[in-house]
N, C-alpha and C positions, 0 to 999 in steps of 0.2 A: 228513399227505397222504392223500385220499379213495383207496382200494384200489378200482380197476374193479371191476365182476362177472364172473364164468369161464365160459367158455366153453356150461353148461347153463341159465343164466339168463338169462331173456325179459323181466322187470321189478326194477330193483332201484332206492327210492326210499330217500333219508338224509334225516328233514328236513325232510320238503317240507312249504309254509307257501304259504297263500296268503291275499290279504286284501283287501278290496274297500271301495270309498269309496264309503257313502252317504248327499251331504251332507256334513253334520258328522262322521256316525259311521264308525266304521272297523269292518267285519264282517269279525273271523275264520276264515274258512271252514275253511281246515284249519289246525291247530296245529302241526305239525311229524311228519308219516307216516313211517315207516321201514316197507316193503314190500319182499318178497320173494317171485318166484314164478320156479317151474325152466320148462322147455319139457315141456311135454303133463301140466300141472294141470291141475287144473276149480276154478276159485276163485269162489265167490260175494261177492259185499258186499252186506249189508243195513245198517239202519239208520234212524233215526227222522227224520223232516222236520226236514230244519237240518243232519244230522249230518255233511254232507259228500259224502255221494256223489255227488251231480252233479259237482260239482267235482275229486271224485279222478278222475272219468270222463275228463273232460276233461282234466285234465293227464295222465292214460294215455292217452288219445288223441289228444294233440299236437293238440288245438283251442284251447287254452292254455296259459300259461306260468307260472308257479311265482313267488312274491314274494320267493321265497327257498328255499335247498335242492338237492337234487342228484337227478335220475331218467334212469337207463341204461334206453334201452329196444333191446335184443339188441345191447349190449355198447358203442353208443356214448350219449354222452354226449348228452341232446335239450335240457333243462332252461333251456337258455343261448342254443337256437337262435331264428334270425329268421323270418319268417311262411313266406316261401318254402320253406325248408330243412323247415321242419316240415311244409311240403303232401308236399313229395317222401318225408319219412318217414312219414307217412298213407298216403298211396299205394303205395308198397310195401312195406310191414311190418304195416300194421291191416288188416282187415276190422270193418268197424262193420254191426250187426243193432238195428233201432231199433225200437220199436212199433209206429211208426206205415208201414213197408214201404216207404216214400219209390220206389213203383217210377213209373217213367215210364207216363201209360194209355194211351199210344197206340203204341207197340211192344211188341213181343213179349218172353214170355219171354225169348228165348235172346238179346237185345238187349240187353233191360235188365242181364244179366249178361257183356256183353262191354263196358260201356262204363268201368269204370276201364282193361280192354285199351287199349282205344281212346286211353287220356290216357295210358298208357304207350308207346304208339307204335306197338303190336302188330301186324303185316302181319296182313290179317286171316283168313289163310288159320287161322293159330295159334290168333288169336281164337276162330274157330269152334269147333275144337277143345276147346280150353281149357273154353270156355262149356259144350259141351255137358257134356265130362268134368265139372264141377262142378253140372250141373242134375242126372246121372245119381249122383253121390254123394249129392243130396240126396231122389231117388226121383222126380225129374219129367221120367224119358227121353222120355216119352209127352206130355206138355204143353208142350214147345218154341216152339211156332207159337203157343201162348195168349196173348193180350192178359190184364192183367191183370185187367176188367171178366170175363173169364170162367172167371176159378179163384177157388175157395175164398178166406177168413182164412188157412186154412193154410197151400194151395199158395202163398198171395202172400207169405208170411213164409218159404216155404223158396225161395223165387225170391230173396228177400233177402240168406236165405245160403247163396247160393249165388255170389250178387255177392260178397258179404264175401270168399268162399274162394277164387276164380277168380285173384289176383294170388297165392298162395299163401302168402300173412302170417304173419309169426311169431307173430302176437295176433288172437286173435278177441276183437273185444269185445262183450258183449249188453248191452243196454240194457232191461231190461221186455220182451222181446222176447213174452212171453206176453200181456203189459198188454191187449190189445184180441180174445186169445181164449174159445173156451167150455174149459169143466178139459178135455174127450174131445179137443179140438185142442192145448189147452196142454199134456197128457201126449205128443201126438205129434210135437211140436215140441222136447221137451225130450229126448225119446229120441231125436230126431236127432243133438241136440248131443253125446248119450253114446254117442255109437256114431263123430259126427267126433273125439269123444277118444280114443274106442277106438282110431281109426284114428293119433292122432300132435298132432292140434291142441291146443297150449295155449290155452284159453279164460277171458275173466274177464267174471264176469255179473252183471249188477246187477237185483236185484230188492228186490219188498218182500212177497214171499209165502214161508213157510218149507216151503212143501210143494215151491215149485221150488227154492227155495237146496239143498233134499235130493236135487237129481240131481249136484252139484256131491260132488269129495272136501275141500273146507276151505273154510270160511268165518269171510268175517273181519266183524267190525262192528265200525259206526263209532257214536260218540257224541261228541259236540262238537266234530268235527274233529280227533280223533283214534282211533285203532285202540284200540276197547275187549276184545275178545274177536279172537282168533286160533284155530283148532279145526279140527283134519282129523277126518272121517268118514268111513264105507262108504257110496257113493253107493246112493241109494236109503231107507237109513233116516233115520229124522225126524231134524227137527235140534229141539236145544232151545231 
């Protein structure tokens, strides 16, 4: 009998296998992952082209479903649920931070970061609220009213997550979230994320630069669909 996770734990996968038909062939994506991460880590995944991380992304982020295998994400059971069930666990449990800032261009800041509010049902007095308190955790008290067309790479990725944080999620997930900055923006972006840990957010981030995987304390890598290295570190120093 599969033992839940306790009460401190944000992800915990037995298992997990997924496999995709194409054509004739059957691609293994992942081989069978056994994951564990408590509430307010910094976990990187790296890993070579193939080796799975898109795919572990996605099934940490309840955008798909597992061919087989078990994943508790903050204590209930997802691995088994139907499309619906798993938007409503997206919604309030993930925050997703993507490269590419997916912000709407013709509203404002403080819009583009009240709209999962909005699909939550939010009166929007709260909304307001809400929104601003997570534009001001991410340093853009001052840029509210900006349309996206007139802030930075950077301001637009911290408007991002700023979305992510606003439902207040058990999981922050990053995606590349550096992928489309310069290093002087991508060092700024990544010290934000170390200062949302500092503050309490469990975060898992997927990159393929080891100079960001070094703002994170563990990092895991994947090679052929499965977990080949597992490693905590002092954020900040190189990883190897």
């Amino acid at each position: 009998m599969m033992m839940p996770p306790d009460n401190n734990t944000v992800i915990l996968t037995r298992d997990l296998k997924k496999d995709y038909e194409l054509g004739a062939e059957t691609v293994h994506a992942l081989r069978g992952v056994d994951m564990k991460i408590d509430k307010n880590e910094f976990v990187a995944i790296m890993g070579p082209s193939g080796s799975g991380k898109s795919t572990l992304l996605n099934l940490i982020g309840c955008l798909d479903t597992p061919s087989s295998g078990h994943y508790w994400l903050g204590g209930e059971e997802v691995s088994q649920l139907d499309d619906n069930d798993l938007a409503r666990i997206r919604n309030r449990q993930i925050g997703f931070v993507f490269q590419t800032f997916n912000l709407l261009p013709r509203t404002t800041a403080l819009h583009n970061v009240e709209l999962p509010l909005i699909y939550a049902g939010l009166p929007a007095k709260l909304r307001h609220e809400r929104a601003k308190g997570a534009l001001e955790a991410v340093g853009l008290a001052d840029r509210i009213t900006h349309h996206p067309n007139e802030l930075s790479g950077g301001e637009r990725q911290r408007v991002a997550m700023a979305r992510a944080l606003v439902n207040q999620p058990s999981l922050l997930l990053a995606d590349e979230p550096t992928g489309n900055l310069d290093s002087a923006t991508s060092r700024e972006i990544m010290e934000i994320l170390v200062s949302l840990h500092d503050r309490g957010e469990t975060i898992l981030l997927v990159t393929h630069e080891r100079d960001i995987a070094a703002y994170s304390d563990r990092l895991i890598t994947l090679r052929d669909g499965v977990i080949e290295t597992d490693q905590r570190h002092t954020i900040g120093e190189p990883v190897a």
